[in-house]
Backbone as a ProteinNet text record, in pm:
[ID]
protein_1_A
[PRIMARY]
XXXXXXXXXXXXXXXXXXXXXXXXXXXXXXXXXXXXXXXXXXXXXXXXXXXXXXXXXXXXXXXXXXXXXXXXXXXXXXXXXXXXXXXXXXXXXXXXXXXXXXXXXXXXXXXXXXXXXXXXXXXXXXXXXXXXXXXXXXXXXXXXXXXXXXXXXXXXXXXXXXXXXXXXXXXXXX
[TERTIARY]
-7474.8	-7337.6	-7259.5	-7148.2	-7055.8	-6950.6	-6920.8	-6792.1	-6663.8	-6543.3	-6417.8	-6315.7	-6341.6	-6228.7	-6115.6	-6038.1	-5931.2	-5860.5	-5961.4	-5896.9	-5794.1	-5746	-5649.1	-5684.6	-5632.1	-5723.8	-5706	-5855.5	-5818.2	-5749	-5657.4	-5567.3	-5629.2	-5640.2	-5735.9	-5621.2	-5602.4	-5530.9	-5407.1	-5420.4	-5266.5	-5163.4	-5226.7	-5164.6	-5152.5	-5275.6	-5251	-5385.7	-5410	-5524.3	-5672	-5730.9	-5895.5	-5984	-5940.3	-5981.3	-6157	-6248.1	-6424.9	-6376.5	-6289.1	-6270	-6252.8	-6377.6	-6315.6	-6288.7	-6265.8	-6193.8	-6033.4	-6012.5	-5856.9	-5831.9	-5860	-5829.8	-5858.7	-5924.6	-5917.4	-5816.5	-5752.5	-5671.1	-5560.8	-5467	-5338.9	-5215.1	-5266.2	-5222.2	-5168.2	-5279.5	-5289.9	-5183.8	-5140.6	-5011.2	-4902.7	-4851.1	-4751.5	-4632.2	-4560.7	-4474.2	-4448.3	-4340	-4383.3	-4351.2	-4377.5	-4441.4	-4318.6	-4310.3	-4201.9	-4042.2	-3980.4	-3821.4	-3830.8	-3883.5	-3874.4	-3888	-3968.7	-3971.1	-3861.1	-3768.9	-3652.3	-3561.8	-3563.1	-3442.2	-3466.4	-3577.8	-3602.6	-3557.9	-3583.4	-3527.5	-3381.6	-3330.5	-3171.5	-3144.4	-3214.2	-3150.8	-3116.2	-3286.9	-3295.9	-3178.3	-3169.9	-3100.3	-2941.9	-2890.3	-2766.2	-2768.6	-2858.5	-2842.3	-2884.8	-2884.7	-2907.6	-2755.2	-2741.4	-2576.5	-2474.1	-2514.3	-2392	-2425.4	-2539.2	-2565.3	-2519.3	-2541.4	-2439.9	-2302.6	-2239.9	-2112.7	-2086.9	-2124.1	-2134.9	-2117.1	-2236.4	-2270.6	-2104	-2130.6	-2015.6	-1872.6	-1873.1	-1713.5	-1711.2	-1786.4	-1810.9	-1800.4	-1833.3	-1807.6	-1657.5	-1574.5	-1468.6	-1366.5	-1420.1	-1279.2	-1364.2	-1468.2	-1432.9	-1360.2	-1384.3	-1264.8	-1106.3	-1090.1	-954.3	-898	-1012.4	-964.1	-964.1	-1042.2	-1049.3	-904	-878.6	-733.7	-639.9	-633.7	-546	-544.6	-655.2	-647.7	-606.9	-599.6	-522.1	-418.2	-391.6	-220.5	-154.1	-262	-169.4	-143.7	-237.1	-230.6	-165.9	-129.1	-26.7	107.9	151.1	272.6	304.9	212.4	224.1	218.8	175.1	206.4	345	360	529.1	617	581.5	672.7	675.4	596.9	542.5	604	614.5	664.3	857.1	865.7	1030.1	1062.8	984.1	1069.9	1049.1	935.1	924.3	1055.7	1081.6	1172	1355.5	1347.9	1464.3	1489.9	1399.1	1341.7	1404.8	1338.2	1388.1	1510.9	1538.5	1686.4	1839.1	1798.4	1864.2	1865.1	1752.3	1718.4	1771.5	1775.8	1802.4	1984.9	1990.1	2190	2235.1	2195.7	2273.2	2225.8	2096.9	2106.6	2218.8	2218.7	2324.4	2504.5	2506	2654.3	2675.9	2591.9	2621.7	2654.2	2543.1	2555.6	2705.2	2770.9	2877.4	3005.4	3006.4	3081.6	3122.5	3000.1	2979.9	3041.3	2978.4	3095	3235.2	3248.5	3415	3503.4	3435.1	3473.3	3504.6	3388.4	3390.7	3469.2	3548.6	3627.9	3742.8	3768.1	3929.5	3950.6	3895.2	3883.1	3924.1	3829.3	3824.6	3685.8	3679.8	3542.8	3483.8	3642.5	3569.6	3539.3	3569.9	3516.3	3353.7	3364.5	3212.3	3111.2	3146.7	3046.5	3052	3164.8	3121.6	3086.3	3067.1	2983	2796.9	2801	2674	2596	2686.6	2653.6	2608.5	2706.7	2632.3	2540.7	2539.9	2383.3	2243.9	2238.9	2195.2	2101.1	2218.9	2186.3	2126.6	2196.7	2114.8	1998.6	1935.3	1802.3	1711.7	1792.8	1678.1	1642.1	1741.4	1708.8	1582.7	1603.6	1558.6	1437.3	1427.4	1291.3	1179.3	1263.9	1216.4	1190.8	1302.1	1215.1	1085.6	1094.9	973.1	842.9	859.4	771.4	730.6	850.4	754.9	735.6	724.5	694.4	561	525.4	343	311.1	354.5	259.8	240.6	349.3	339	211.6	197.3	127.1	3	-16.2	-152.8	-237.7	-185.8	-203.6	-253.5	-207.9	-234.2	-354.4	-320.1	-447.3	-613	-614.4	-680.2	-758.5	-713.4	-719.3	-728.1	-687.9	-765	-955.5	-933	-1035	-1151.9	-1118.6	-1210	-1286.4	-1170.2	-1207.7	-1243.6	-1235.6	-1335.2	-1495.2	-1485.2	-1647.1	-1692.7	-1624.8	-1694.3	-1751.7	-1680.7	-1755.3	-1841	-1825.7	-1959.2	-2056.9	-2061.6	-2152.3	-2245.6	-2153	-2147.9	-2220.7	-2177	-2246.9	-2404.9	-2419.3	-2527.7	-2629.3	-2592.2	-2660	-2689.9	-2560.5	-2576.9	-2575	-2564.2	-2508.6	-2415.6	-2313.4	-2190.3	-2074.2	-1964.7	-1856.5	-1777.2	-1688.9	-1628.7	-1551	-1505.2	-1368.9	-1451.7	-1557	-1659.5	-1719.3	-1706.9	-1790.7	-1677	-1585.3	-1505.1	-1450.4	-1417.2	-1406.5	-1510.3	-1659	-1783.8	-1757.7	-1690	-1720.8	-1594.4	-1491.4	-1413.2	-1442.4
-4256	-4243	-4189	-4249.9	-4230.6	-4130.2	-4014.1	-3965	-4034.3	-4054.6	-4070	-3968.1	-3990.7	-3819.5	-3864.4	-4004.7	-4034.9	-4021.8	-4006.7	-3992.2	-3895.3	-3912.4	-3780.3	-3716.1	-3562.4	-3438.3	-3517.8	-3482.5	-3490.6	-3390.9	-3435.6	-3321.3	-3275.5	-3149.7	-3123.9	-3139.1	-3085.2	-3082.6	-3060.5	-2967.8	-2869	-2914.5	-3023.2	-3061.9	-3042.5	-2942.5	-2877.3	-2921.7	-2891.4	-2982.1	-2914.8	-2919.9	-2909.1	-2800	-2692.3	-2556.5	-2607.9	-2652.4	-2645.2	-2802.8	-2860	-3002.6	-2975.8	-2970.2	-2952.1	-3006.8	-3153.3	-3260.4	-3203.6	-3179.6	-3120.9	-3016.9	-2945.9	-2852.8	-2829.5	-2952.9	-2969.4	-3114.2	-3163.9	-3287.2	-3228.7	-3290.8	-3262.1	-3298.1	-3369.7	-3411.9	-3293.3	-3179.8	-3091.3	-2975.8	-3024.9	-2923.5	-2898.7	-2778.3	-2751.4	-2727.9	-2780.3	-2790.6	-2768	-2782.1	-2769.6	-2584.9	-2506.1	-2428	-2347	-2212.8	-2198.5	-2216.9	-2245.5	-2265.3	-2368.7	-2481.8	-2542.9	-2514.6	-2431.7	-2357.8	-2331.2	-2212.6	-2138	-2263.3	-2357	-2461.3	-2507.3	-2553	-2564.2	-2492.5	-2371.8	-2250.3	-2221.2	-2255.3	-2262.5	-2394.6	-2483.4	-2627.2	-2585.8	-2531.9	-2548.9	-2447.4	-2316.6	-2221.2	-2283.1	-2299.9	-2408.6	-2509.6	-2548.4	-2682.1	-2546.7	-2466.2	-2391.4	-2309.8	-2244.4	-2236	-2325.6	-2453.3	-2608.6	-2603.4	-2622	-2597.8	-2500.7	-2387.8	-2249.5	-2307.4	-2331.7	-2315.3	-2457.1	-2521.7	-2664.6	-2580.3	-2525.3	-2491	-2378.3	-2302.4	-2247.8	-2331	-2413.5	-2461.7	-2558	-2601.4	-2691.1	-2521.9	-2464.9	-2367.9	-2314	-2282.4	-2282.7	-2393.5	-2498.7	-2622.8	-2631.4	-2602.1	-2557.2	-2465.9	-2389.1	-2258.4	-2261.8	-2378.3	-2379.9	-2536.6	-2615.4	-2723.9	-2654.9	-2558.4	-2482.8	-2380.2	-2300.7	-2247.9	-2396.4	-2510.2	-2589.3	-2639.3	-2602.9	-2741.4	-2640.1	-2468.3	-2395.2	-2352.3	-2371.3	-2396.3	-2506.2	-2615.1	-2768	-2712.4	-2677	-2615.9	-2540.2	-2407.8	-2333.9	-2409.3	-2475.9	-2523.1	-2620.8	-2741.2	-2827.3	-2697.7	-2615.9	-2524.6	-2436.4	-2370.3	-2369.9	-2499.4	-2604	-2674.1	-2728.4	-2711.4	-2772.9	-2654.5	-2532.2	-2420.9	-2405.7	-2471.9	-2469.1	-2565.6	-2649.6	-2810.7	-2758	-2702	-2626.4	-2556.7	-2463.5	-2387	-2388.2	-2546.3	-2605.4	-2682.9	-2741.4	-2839.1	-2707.1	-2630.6	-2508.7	-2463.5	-2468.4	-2399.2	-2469.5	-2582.5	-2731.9	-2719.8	-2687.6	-2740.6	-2621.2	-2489.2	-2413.3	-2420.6	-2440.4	-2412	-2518.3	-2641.5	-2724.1	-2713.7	-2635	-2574.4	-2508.3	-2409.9	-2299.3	-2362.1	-2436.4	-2477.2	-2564.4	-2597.7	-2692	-2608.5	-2477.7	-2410.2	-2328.4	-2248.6	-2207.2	-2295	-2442	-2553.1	-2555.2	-2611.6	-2600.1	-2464.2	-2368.7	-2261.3	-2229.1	-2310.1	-2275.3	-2327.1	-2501.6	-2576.2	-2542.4	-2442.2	-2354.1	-2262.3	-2185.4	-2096.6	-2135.2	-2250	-2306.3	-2349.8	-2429.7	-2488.9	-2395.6	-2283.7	-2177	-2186.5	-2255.5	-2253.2	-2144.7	-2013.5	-1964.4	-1834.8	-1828.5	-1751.1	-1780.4	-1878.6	-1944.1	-1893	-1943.8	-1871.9	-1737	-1656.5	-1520.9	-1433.7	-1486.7	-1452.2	-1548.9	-1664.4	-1704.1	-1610.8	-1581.1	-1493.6	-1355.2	-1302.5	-1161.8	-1120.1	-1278.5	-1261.3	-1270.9	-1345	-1366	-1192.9	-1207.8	-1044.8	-941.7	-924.3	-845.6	-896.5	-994.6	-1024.5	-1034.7	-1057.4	-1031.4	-874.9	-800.1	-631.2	-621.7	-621.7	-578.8	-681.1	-790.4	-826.5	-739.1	-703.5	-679.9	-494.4	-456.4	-330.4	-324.2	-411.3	-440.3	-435.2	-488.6	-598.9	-470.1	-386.6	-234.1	-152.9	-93.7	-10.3	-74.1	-173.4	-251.2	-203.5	-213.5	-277.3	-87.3	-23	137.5	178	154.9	153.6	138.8	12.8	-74.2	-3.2	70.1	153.7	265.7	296.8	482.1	444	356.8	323.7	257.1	182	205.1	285.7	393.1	507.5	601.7	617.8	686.8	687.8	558.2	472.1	510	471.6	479.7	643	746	888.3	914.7	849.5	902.2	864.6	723.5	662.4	744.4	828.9	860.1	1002.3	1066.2	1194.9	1198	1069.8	1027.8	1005.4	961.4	967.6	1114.9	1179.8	1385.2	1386	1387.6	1482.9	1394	1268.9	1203	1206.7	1305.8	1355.5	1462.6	1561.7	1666.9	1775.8	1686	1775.9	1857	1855.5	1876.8	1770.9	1833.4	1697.8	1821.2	1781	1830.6	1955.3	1923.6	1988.4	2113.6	2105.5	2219.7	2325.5	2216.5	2290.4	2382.5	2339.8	2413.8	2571	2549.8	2653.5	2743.6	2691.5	2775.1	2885.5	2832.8	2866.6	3011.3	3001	3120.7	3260
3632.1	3593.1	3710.8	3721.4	3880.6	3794	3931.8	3871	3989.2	3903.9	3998.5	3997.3	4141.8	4186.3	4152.9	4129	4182.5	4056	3912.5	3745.4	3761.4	3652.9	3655.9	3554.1	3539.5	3449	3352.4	3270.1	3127.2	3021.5	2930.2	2862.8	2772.2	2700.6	2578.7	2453.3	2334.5	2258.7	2262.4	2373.2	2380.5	2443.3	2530.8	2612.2	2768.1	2799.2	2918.2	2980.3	3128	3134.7	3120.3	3118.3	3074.2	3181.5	3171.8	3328.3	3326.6	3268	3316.1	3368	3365.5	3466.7	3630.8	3708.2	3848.2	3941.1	3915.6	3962	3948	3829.2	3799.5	3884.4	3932.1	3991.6	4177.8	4178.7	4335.6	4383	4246.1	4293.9	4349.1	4440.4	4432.2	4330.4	4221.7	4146.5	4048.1	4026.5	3939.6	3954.5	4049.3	4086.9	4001.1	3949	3892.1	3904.6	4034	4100.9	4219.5	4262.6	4443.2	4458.5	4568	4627	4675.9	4724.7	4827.4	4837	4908.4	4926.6	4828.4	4817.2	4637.8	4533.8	4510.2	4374	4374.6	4459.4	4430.3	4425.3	4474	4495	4320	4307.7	4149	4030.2	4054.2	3945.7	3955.7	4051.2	4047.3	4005.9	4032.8	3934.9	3774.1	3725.5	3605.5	3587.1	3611.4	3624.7	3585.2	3699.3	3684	3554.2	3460.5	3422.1	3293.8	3239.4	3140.3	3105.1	3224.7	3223.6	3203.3	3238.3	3164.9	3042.5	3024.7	2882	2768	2815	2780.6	2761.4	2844.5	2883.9	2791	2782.5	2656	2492.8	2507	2397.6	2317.1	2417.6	2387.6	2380.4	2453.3	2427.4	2336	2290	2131	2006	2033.2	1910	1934.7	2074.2	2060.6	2019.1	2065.2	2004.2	1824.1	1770	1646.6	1578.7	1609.7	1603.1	1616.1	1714.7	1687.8	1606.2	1553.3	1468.4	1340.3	1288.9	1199	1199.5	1286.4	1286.1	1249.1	1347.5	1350.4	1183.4	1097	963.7	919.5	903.3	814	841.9	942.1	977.7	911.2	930.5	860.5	709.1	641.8	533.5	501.6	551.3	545.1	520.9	640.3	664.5	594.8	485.5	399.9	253.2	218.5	102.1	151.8	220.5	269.8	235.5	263.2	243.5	104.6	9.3	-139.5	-197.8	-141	-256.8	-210.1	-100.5	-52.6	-176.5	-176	-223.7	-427.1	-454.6	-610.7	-637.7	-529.7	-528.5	-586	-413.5	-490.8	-632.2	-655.6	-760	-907.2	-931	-1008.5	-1007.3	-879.5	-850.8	-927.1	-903.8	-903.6	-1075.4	-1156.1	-1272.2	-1353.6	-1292.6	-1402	-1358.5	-1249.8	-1215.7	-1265.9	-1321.2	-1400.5	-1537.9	-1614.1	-1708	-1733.7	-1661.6	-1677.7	-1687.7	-1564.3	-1597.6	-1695	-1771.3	-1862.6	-1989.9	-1976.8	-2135.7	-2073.9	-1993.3	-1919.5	-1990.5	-1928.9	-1954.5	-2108.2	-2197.8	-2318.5	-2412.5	-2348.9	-2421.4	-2367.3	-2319.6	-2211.7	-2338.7	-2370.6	-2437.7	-2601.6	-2642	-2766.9	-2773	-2677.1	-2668.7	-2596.6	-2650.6	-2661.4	-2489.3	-2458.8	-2279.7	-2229.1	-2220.5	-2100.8	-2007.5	-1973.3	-1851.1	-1830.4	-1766.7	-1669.3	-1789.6	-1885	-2012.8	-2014.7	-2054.1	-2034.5	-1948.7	-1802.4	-1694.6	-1685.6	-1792	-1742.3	-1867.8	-1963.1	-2099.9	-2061	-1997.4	-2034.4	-1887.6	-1723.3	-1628.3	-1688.3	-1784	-1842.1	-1920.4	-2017.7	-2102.4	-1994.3	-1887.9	-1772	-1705.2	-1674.6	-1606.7	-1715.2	-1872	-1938.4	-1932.7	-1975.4	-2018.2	-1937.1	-1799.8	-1663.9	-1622.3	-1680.1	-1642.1	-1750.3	-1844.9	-1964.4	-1931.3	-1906.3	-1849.6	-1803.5	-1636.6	-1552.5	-1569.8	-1663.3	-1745.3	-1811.9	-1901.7	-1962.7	-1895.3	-1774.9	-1704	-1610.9	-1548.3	-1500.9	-1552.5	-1687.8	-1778.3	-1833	-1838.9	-1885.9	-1756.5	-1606.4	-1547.4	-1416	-1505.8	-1479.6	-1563.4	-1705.8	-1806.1	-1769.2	-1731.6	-1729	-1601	-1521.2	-1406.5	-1441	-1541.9	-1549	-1661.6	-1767	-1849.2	-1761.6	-1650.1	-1600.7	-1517.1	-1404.4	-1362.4	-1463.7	-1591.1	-1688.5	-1757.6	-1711	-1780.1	-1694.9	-1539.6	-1427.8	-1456.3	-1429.7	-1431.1	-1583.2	-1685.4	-1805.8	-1771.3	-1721.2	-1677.7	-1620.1	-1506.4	-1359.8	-1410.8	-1523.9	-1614.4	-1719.8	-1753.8	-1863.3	-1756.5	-1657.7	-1566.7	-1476	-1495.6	-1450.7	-1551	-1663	-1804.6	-1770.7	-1771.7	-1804.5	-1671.5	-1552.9	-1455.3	-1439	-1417.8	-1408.4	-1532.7	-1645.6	-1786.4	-1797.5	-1702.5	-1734.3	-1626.5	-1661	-1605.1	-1518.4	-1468.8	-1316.4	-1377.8	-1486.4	-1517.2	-1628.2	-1649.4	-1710.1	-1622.4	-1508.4	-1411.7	-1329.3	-1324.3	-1218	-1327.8	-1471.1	-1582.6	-1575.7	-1584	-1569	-1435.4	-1316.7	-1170.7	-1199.7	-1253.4	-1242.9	-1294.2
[MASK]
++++++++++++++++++++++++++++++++++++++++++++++++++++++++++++++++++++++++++++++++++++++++++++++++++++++++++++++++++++++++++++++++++++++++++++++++++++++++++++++++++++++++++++++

């Protein structure tokens, strides 16, 4: 049986070549790169070509970042413009409500118009105060009934630890 020097290593599983092969290791083939001022010329290639890469990598996550700003801006500025146009849309709908019921009683009180707009203007204004009374007296309410609520929990919690609650404890302490 002939051996040939000229094979090239054989690879084992791993992929790497076969160290009890000593053909492999006296070829020049078996070399793992070149030597010296090439190596370093090498490691600054790869070097360089890891940093493009970097610098890739990173600027694909920045122009996401700003198509992502850019689509909630579009968004923003299309709901700005959907709640301008609601706005008028309402505006439009209740002010010719209004001048019509205005008109209408002008007409009931012997063609006085401006009787009209200033009996249906003052029912207006009462019912929006008295609203908006309403509307902060619940929501004064609904505030203190919760913050009541919280600090009853937070002493059923005292008693059910420490067997007593804050406001026992501070009476006990005098």
């Amino acid at each position: 049986m002939s051996t040939d020097t000229s094979a090239k290593p054989s690879d084992n599983a791993g992929g790497h070549p076969d160290p009890l092969d000593r053909h492999a290791a006296d070829s020049p083939e078996s070399a793992k790169g070149p030597a010296g001022p090439d190596a370093l010329a090498a490691v600054f290639k790869q070097l360089a070509e890891a940093v493009e890469y970097l610098a890739y990598l990173l600027a694909t996550q920045v122009d996401r970042v700003k198509l992502k700003i850019r689509n909630l801006v579009m968004l923003a500025a299309l709901g700005a413009v959907a709640a301008v146009a609601t706005l008028a849309f309402v505006f439009c709908t209740v002010w010719l409500l209004l001048s019509s019921i205005a008109g209408g009683l002008g007409e009931l009180l012997g063609d006085r118009p401006w009787l009209g707009g200033i009996i249906v203007s003052a029912v207006i204004l009462v019912v929006g105060g008295l609203a908006g009374w309403i509307v902060y007296r619940r929501f004064k309410s609904s505030g203190l009934k919760s913050t009541r609520r919280r600090y009853e929990e937070r002493q059923a919690k005292q008693r059910a630890r420490f067997g007593r609650e804050v406001e026992q404890a501070a009476t006990e302490e005098k």
